[in-house]
N, C-alpha and C positions, 0 to 999 in steps of 0.2 A: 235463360238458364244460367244460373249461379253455378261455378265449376269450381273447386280447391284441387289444385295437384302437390302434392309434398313429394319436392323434390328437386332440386333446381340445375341436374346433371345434363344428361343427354337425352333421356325420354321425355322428362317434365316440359321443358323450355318446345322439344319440338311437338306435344301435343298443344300445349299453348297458340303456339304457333297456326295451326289448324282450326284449331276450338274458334280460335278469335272471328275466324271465314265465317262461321255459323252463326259467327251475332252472340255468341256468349260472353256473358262474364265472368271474365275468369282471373282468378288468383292464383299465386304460384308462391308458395315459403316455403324456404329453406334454412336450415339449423346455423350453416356457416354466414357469416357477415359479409361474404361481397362473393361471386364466383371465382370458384377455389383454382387457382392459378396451376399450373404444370402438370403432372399427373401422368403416366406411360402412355407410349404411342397406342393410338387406336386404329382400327382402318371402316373404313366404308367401302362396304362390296356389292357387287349384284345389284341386286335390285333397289338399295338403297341409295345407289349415286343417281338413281332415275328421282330417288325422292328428295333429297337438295337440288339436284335441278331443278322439280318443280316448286322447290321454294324460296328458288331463285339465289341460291346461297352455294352454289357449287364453286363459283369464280372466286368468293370469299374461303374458304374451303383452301382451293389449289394453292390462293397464294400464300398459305402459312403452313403448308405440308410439309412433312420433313424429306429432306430429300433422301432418301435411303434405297439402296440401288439391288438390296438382296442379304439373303441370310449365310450366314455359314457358320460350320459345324467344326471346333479346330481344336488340336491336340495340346499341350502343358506348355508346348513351345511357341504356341501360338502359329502350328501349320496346317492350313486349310487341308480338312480330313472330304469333306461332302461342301454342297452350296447348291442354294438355288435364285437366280435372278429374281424382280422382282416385274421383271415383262414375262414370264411365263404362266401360262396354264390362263391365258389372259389376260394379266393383272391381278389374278382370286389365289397366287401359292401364300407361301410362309408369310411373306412380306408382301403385300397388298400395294397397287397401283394407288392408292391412295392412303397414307399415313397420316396422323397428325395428331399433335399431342393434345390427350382428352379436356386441357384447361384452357386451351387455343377454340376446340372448336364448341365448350360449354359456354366461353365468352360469344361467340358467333352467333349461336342458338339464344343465348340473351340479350343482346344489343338489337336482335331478326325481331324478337319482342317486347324490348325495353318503354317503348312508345305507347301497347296498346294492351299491356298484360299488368294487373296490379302484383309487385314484387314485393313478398317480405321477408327480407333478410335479418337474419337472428332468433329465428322464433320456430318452432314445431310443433305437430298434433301432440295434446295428451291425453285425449278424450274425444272416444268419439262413438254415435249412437246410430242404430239401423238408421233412423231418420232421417240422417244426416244433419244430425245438432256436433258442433266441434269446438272442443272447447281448446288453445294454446297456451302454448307456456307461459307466455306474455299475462295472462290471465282474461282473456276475451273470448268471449263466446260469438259464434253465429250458424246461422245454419245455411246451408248449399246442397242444392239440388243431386248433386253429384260427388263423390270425394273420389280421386285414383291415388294410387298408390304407386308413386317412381321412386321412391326413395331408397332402392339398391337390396343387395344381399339381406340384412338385416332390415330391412323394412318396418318401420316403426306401426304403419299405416296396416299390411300386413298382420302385426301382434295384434293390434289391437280390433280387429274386424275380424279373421279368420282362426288366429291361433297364435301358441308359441314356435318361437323361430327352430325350434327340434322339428316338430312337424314337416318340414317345409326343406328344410336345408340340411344336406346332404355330404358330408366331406368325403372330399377324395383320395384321402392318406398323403396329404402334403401340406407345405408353409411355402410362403412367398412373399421376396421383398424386396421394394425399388427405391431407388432415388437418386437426385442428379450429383453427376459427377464429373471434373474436370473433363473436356476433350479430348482424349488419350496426342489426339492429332496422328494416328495411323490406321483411321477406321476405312478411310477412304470410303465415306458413304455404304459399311457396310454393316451387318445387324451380325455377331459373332457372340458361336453361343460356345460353351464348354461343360464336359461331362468328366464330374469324379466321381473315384470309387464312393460305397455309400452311400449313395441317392442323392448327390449334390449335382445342384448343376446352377451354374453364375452365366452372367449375359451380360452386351452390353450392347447398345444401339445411339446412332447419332441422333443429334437433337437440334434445334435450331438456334443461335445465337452463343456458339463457342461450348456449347456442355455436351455431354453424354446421360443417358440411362442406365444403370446399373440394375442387375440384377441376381437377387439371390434366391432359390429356392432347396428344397430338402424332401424328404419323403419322410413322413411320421402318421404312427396311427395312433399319440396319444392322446387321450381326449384333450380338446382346444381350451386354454384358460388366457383370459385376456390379462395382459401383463403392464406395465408403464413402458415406456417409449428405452430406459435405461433396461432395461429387463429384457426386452426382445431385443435389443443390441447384443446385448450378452448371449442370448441363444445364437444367434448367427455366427457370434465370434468363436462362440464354442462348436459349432458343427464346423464353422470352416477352418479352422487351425490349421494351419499346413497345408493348407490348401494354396496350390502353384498358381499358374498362369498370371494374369492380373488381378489374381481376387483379395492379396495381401493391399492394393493400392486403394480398392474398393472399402475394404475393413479400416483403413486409416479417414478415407473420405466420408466414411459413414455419417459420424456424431456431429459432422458441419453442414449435412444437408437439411434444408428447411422442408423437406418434400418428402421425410422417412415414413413408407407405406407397409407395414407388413401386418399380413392375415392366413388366415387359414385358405385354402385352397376347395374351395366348395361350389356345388351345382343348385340349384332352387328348382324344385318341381311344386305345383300345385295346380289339383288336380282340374279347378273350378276359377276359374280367374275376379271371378264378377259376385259378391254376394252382397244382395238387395243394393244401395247407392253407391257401394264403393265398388271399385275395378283396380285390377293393378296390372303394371306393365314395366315392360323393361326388365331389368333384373330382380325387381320386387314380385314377380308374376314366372319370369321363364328364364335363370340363368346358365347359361352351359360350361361357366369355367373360363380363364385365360387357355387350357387346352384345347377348347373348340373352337373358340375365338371370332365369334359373330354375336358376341355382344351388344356391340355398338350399331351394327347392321339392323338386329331386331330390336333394338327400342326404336331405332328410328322407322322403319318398317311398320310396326306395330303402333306408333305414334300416328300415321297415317291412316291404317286402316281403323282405327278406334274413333279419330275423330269422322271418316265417311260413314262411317256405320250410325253414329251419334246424328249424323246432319240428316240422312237418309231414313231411320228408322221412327216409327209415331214414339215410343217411349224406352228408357235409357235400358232397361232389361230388356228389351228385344235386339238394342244396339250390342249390347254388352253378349248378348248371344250370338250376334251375326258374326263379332269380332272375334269370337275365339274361334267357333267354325273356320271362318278365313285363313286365322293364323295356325291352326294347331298343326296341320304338315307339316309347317314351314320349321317351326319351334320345335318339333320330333325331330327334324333335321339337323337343324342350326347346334340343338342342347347333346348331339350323337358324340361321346369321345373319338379321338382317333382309334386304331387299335392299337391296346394296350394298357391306355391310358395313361395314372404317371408313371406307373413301372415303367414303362416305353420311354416315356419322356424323361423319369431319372434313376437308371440303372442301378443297379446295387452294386454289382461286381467287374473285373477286369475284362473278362471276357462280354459279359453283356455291352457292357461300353462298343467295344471293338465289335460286334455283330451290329451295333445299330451303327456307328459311321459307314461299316461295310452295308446294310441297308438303303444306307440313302443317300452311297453313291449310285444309284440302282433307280433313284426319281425318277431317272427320264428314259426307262428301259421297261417295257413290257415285261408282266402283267402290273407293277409295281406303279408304274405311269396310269393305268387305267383305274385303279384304286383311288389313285392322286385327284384324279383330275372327278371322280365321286364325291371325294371330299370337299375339293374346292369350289365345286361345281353347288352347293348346298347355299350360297349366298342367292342363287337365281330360280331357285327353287319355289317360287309362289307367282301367281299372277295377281297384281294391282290390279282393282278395278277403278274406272275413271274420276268415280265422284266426284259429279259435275258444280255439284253445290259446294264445293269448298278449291276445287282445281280452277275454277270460272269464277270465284266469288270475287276477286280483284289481281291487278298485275303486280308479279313478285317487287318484292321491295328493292331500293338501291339497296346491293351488299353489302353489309358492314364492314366497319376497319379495325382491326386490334388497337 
């Protein structure tokens, strides 16, 4: 079985990874030229640290996490308003028992199949037919029994097999934007966020090897136009003008980061995951947002059960059916806003501000704790089944090393 996945993030690399048990062959290309280095912390939860376990890549995993000890919530002056550790509720609250920045473990995911997955870097679908004939940018045609589609939010894969990215993608009245920034050196291992008036809200998290994460978000419901890299610099400079805390450090750090990420703030629903040879997964298929934040949990999750279902099933539309069956609780869970959503998460006014610190000083206090532990609890929400054909098919690999 001939496999193509476009995408070479966090889905692609670990259906690869599976597909390979089955005896397929499979391809993997991606648009960027080598695996995209750095990128915001991710975390792996629930069910999904049973799934690098069993692919033998957890120990690679722990040792390039970020160490980050918990979140908090702090005022202009920089004084813890709220916090929540990152041992509690399990290791499944704000800040996850396992972090690690998405270009750390997109490298891990590729090196786990560097060996036995054919990699083409610089090249994407332009064309491509029920039958799976695929034509590349590069100007090569072939044809593959299968095509998935991991290639994210905009999913190229996606356009071109089920529809326009309107259909599909769903904005949730916000902008969002990250990238590295000097070590404040007072984080002390911790994830600190901050709320101004206006629907702003800036963050900043530690990172590994001397830098931080910045972040910047906004609430808008104007339609999205995509701008040049100096263009969205400008919209941020201009939402946060006066803006206290540390976010004046952040607006100078800006224009020197090589890692400047900003987009619209959107969810992907689609209703059918699978039509005739293509399937899509990950956030190409089920995204819930940075406000849900099991992202990285369900493509890897969903990376697993696609390929048992593939090893398992006589032909790829009955796999492709079993796979959503599987998944679709999980994905109703995973893609659920908190309540609120970003109103919640970026207030508009003085008193809203000061109702949500008072809020979630309230985490660990009934009924407000049993809501919490709902929410976080949606990482363990599905049961894997064994599939013995790809969990038996040979022993995990030595871990890779960055």
């Amino acid at each position: 079985m001939r496999v193509l996945i476009s995408g070479g993030g966090i889905a692609g690399p670990a259906l690869a990874f599976w597909l390979h048990r089955t005896g397929a062959d499979v391809t993997v290309v991606e648009r960027s030229a080598a695996p995209r280095p750095g990128g915001h912390a991710v975390d792996v939860r629930g069910v999904a640290r049973d799934v690098v376990e069993w692919m033998g890549l957890r120990e690679a995993i722990r040792d390039h996490q970020v160490d980050e000890r918990g979140w908090k919530l702090v005022n202009a002056r920089g004084k813890k308003l709220a916090a929540m550790s990152a041992d509690v509720f399990g290791g499944e609250g704000i800040v996850a028992e396992i972090e690690i920045a998405r270009g750390d473990l997109a490298r891990i995911l590729h090196d786990a199949t560097a060996g036995d997955v054919d990699w083409r870097f610089g090249d994407r679908i332009t064309a491509l037919t029920p039958e799976g004939e695929v034509t590349f940018a590069s100007g090569g045609r072939e044809r593959f029994d299968i095509v998935v589609g991991a290639d994210g939010v905009r999913s190229g894969v996606r356009a071109l097999a089920f529809g326009p990215h309107e259909q599909f993608v769903r904005p949730l009245g916000g902008r969002g934007a990250y990238f590295t920034v000097p070590d404040p050196g007072d984080l002390d291992n911790w994830f600190e966020m901050y709320n101004a008036p206006g629907g702003l809200v800036a963050g900043i998290r530690p990172e590994r090897g001397g830098t931080a994460k910045a972040s910047l978000s906004f609430r808008s419901d104007e339609p999205w136009a995509r701008q040049d890299k100096a263009g969205q610099m400008r919209i941020l400079r201009d939402r946060f003008a006066g803006v206290g805390w540390r976010v004046p450090g952040f607006l100078d750090a800006m224009p020197l980061a090589e890692d400047f990420y900003f987009d619209e703030i959107t969810q992907v629903h689609v209703e059918k995951w699978h039509r005739g040879r293509v399937v899509l997964i990950g956030d190409a298929g089920y995204c819930g947002s940075p406000l849900a934040g099991l992202g990285t949990s369900m493509s890897l999750v969903g990376a697993y059960v696609l390929a048992g279902e593939l090893a398992a099933a006589r032909t790829p539309e009955k796999a492709f059916a079993a796979y959503q069956k599987q998944m679709a609780a999980y994905v109703a869970d995973g893609t659920q806003l908190p309540p609120g959503g970003m109103k919640a998460f970026a207030p508009n006014g003085r008193l809203m501000i000061r109702m949500r610190a008072v809020s979630m000083t309230m985490m660990g206090v009934w009924p407000m704790k049993q809501m919490l532990a709902k929410q976080f609890g949606k990482a363990d929400a599905i049961t894997l089944e064994p599939y013995p054909k790809i969990r038996s098919a040979r022993a995990p690999r030595t871990a890779p090393t960055l």
